[in-house]
C-alpha positions as CSV (number, residue, x, y, z in Angstrom):
1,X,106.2,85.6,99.7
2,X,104.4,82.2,99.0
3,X,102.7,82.1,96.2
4,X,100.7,79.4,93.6
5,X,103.5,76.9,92.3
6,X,101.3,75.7,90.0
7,X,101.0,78.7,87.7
8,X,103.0,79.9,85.6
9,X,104.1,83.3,85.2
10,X,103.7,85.1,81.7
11,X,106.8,87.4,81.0
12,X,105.0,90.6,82.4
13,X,105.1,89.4,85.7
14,X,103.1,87.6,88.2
15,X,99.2,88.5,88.5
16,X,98.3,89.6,92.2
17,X,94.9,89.7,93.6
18,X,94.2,91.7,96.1
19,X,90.8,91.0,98.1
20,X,89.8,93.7,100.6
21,X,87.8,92.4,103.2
22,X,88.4,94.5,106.4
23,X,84.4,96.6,106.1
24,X,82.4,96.0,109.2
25,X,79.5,95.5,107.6
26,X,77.4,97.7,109.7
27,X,74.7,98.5,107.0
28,X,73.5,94.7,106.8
29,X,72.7,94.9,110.8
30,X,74.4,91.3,111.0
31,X,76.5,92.6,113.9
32,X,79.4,91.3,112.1
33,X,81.5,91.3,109.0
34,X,79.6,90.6,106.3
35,X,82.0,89.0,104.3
36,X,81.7,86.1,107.0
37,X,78.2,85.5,106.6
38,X,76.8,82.5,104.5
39,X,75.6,82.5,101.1
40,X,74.3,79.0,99.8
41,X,76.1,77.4,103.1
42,X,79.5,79.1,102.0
43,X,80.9,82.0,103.5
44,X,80.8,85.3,101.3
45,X,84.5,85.6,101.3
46,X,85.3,82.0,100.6
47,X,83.2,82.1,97.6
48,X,85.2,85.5,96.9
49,X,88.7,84.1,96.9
50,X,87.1,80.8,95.0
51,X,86.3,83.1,92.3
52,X,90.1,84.4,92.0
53,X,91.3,80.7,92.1
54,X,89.3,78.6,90.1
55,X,89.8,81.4,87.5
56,X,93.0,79.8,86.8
57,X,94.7,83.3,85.9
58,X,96.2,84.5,89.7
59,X,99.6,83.8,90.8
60,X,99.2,85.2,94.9
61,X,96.6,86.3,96.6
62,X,96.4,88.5,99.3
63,X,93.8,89.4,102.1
64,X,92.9,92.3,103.6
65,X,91.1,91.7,107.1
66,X,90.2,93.2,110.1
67,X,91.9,92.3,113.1
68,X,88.7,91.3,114.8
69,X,88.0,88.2,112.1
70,X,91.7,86.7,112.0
71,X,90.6,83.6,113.8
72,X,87.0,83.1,111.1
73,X,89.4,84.3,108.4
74,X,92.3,81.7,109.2
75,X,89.5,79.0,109.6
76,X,88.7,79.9,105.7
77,X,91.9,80.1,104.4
78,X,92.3,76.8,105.8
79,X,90.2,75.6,103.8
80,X,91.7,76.7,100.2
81,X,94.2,75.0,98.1
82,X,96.8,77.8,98.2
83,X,98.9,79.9,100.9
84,X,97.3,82.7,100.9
85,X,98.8,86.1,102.4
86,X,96.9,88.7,104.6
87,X,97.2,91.8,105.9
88,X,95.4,93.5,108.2
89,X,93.3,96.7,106.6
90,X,93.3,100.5,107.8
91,X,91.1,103.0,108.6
92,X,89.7,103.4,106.0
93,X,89.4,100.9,102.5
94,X,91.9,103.6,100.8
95,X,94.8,102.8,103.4
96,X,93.8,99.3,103.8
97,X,94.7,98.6,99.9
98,X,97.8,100.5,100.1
99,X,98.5,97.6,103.1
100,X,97.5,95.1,100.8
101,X,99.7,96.7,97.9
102,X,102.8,96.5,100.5
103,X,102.6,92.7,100.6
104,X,102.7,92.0,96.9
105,X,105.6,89.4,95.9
106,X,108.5,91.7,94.0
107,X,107.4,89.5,90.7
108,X,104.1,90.9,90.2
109,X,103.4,92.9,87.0
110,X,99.6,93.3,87.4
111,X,97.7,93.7,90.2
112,X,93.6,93.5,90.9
113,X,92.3,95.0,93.5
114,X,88.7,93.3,94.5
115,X,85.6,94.1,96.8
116,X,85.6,90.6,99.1
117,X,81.7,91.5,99.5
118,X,81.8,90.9,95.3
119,X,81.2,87.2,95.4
120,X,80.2,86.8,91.8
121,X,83.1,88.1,90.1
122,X,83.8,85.3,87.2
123,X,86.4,84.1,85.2
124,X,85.2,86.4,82.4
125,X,86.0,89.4,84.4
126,X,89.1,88.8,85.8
127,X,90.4,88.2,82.3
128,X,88.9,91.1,80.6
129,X,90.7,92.9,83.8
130,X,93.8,91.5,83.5
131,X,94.6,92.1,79.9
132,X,93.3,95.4,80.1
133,X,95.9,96.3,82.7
134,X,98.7,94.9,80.4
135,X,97.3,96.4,77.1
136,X,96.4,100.3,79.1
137,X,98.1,100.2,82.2
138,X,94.9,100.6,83.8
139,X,91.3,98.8,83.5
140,X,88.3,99.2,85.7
141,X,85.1,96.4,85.3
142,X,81.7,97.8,85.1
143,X,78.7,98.1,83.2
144,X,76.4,101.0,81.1
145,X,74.1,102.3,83.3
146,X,70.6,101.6,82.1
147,X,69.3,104.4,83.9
148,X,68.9,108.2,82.9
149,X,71.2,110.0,85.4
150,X,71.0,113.4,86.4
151,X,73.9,116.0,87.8
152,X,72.1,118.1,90.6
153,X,73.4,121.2,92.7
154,X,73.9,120.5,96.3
155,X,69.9,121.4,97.0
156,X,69.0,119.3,94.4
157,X,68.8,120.6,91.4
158,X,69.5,119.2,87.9
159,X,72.7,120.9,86.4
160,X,72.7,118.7,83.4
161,X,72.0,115.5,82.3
162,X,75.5,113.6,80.8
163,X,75.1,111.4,77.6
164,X,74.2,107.9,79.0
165,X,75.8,106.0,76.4
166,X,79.0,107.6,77.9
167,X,78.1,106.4,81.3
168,X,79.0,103.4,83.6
169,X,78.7,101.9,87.1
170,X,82.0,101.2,88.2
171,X,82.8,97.5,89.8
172,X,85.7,95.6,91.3
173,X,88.7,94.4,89.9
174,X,90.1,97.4,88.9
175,X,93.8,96.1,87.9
176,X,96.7,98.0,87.2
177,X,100.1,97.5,86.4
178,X,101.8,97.4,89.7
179,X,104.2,100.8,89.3
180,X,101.0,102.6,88.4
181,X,98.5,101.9,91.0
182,X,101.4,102.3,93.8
183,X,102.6,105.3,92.5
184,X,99.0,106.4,92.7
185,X,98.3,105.5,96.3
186,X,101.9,107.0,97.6
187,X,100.9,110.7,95.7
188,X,97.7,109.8,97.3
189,X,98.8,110.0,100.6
190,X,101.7,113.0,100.0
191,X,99.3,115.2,98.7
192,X,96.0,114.2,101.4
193,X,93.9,112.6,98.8
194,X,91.0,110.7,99.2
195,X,89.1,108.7,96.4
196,X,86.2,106.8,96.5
197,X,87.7,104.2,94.2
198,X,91.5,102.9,92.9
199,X,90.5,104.0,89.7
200,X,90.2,107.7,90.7
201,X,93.4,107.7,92.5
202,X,95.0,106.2,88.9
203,X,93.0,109.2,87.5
204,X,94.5,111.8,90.1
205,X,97.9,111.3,88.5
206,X,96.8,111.6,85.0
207,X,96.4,107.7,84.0
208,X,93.9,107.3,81.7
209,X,92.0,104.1,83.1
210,X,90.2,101.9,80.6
211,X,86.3,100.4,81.7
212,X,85.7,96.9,80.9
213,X,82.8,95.0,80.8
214,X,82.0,93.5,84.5
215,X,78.5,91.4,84.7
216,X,74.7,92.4,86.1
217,X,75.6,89.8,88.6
218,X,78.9,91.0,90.5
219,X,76.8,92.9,93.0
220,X,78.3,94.3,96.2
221,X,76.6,93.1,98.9
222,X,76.0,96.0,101.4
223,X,72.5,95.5,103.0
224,X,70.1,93.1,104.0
225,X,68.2,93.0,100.9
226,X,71.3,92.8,98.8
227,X,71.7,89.0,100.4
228,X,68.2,88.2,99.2
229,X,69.7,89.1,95.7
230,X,72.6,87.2,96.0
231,X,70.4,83.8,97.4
232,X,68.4,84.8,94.2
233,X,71.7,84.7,91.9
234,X,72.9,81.5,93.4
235,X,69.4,79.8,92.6
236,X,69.3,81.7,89.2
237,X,66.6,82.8,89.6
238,X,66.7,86.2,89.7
239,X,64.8,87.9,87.2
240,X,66.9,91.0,86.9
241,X,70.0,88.3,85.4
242,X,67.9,87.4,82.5
């Protein structure tokens, strides 16, 4: 496994970022992925893995990409300071993070697994990640939701309305020490289950996952006017940042 020479390793083992980029993107109607389309001039997913790097806190990273954008993604990789590793992603994202777990070095400790359509991610956030993972095995960035939520029946119908202070939207990294989140995604798959997140999967085997603070800002870009947000966040001028 080739990894960053120029870090240095704490005593809990290497820190591995995992960056899942293998979506199609077909709710953003570009016709291709979307973590290959420009932002600013700079491709989504360059910016992504800029993030991870510049952070100064990663030992490896490793991508996971669709067969169909080896060639785009090998151009960008290119164009990094590191060797990074990739993978090629699954079905589904569940399966295609379990690849990406697979390729780990056999020194990581801790290991974040990213959105590559999160471009915003910050330095600030990986740390907060990072050490949450060491200090409670488990951490998961995201923010208080701002919004009154309700719990409806399946025709719509509020069954109750959960404390808000007690509520959050999750976001990528979600980092875990490494034993944990691969135990998770191997009793995943023995016992057929499917979560909508890492996180839950930690939860499925009784890991108690701690939330951290992510930022307004690390959107997931998933439709066409999600990239007129993320134009707006680049400019700083977006309104909904302040």
């Amino acid at each position: 496994m080739r990894m960053n020479t120029n870090m240095s390793m704490s005593n809990e083992g290497a820190v591995s970022a995992i960056i899942v980029a293998a979506g199609k993107g077909s709710r953003t109607g570009l016709g291709f992925n979307k973590v290959l389309a420009d932002l600013g001039g700079v491709p989504m997913l360059q910016r992504t893995i800029h993030a991870f790097i510049d952070s100064g806190l990663i030992d490896e990273i490793i991508l996971v990409i669709s067969r169909d954008d080896e060639e785009r993604v090998r151009k960008i990789i290119q164009k990094t300071p590191w060797n990074i590793e990739w993978t090629y992603g699954g079905r589904e994202r569940q399966e295609s993070v379990y690849n990406g777990l697979k390729k780990m070095s056999g020194k990581s400790g801790v290991v974040l697994i990213h959105d590559g359509a999160r471009p915003f991610v910050d330095t600030g956030i990986i740390r907060r990640c990072i050490e949450g993972a060491r200090y409670y095995g488990a951490a998961c960035a995201g923010m208080p939701v701002k919004d009154t939520i309700k719990i409806t029946d399946p025709e719509g119908y509020i069954l109750n309305t959960p404390d808000r202070s007690l509520v959050w939207s999750a976001q990528t990294p979600q980092a875990f020490r490494k034993e944990i989140i691969i135990k998770a995604h191997e009793d995943a798959i023995k016992n057929c289950i499917k979560g909508t997140d890492d996180a839950m999967l930690a939860e499925q085997t009784g890991v108690r996952v701690r939330m951290v603070k992510g930022s307004n800002s690390n959107i997931k870009i998933t439709s066409k006017e999600d990239f007129v947000w993320a134009e707006a966040i680049l400019k700083g001028s977006d309104p909904q940042m302040s």
